[in-house]
N, C-alpha and C positions, 0 to 999 in steps of 0.2 A: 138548604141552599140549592137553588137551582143555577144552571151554569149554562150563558146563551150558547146555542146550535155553533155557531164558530169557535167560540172555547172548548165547546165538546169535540168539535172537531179535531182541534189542535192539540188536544191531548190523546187523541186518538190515533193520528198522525206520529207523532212523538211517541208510541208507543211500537207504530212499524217498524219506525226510522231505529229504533234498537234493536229490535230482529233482523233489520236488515243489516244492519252495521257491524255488530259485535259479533256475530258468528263467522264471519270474515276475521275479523279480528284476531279470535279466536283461532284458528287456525295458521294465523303467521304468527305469533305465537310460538303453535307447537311446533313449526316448524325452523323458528328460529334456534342457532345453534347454542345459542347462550341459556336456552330453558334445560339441558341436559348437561349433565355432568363429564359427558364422556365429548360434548360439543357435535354428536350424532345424533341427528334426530330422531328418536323415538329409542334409543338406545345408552343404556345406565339409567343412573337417579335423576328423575327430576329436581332441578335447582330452583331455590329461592326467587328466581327471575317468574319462573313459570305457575308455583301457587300463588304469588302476588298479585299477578295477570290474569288468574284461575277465578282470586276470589273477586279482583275487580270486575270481571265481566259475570259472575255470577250475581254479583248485584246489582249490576247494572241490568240484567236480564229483570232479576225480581223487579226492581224499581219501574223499570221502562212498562211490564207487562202492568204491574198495578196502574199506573197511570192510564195506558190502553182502558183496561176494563174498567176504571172510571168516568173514562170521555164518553165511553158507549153506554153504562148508565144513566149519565146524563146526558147525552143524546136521546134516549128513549126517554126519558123522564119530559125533557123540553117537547119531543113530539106529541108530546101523550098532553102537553101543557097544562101537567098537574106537578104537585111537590111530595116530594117522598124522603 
């Protein structure tokens, strides 16, 4: 399946757009007082609020990048205007 130059684009797009968002995210987050145990940031055990938040964004990382590196496959795929 080949996927047009626009579709490749927008999952290309879509793949920024989680880099640029979740790693912000990320960080309030750990900076929120409810991710620690002691309600100090970065001080005691991290609470159940924050590997929740941990693993949602680490999937959202995976997912978002896999989609990235498929828009630009297909993006080079559609320039090259063959099928692979």
């Amino acid at each position: 399946m080949v996927l047009s130059r626009g579709w490749s684009a927008f999952l290309v797009g879509v793949g920024v757009w989680t880099w640029v968002i979740w790693p912000r995210f990320a960080v309030a987050i750990w900076q929120d007082p409810r991710s620690w145990a002691s309600a100090t940031v970065g001080d005691g055990a991290p609470t159940s609020f924050l590997w929740v938040h941990a693993l949602l964004i680490a999937a959202s990382l995976a997912i978002g990048t896999t989609v990235g590196v498929l828009g630009i496959r297909s993006w080079l795929v559609a320039r090259r205007g063959g099928t692979s």
